[in-house]
C-alpha positions as CSV (number, residue, x, y, z in Angstrom):
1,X,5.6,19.4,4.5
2,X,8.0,18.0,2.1
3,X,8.5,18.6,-1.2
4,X,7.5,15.9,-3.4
5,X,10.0,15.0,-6.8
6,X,8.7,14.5,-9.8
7,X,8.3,10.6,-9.9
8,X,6.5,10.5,-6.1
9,X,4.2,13.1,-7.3
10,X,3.3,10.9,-10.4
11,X,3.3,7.9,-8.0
12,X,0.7,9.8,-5.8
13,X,-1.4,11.0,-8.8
14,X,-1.6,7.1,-9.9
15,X,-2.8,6.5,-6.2
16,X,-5.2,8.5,-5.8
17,X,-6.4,8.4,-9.4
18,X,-6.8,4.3,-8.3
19,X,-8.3,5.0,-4.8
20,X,-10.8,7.5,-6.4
21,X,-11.5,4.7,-9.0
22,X,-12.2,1.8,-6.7
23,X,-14.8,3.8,-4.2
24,X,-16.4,4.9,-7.1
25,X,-17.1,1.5,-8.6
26,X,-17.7,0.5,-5.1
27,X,-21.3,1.5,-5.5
28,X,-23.8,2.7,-3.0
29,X,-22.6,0.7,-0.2
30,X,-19.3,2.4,-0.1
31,X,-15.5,0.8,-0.4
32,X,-14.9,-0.1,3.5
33,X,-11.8,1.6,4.5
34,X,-10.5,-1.5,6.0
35,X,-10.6,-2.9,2.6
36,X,-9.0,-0.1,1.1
37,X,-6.2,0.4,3.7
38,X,-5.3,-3.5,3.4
39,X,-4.5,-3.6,-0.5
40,X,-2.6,-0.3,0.1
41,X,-1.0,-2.2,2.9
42,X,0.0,-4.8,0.8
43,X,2.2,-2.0,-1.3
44,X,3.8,-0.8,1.7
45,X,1.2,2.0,2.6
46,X,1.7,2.6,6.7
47,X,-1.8,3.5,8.4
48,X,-0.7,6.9,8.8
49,X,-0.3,7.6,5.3
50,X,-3.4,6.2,4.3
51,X,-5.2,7.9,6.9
52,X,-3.4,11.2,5.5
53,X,-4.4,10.0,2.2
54,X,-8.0,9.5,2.8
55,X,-8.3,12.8,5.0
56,X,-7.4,14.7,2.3
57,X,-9.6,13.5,-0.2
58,X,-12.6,13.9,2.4
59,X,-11.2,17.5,2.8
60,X,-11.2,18.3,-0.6
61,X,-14.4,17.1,-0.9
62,X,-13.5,14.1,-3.4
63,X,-14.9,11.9,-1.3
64,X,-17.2,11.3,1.6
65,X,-16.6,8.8,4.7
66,X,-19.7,7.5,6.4
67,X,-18.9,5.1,9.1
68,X,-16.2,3.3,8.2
69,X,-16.9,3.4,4.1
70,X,-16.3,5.8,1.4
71,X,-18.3,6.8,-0.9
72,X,-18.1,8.9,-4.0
73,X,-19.1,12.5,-4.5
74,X,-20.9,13.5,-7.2
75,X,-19.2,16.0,-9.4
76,X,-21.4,18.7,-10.2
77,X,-22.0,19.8,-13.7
């Protein structure tokens, strides 16, 4: 794995910190990952890195994929 410098690891925290934002406001239907993969697309996002992307937040428990949408995970309090 390589090691990330200091502006791509701000670059991913803005990412993800958007990502997170967007599924969350996507309401109980979910954001479609299509959807999401196609504006990230748009920035130069390859499908691999966006399927990286969105496997890690479902490993981390972030978020959760159902079919082919996202949806977000409670936080606990």
């Amino acid at each position: 794995m390589a090691t990330l410098n200091p502006q791509q690891a701000a670059a991913l925290r803005m990412i993800v910190s958007a990502v997170l934002e967007t599924i969350q406001q996507a309401g109980p239907l979910g954001a479609p990952g299509g959807h999401l993969y196609a504006a990230l697309m748009t920035r130069g996002c390859t499908l691999s890195q966006f399927e990286s992307l969105m496997g890690a937040l479902v490993r981390t428990g972030r978020v959760e994929k159902r079919g082919e949408c996202y949806h977000a995970v409670k936080v606990q309090a």
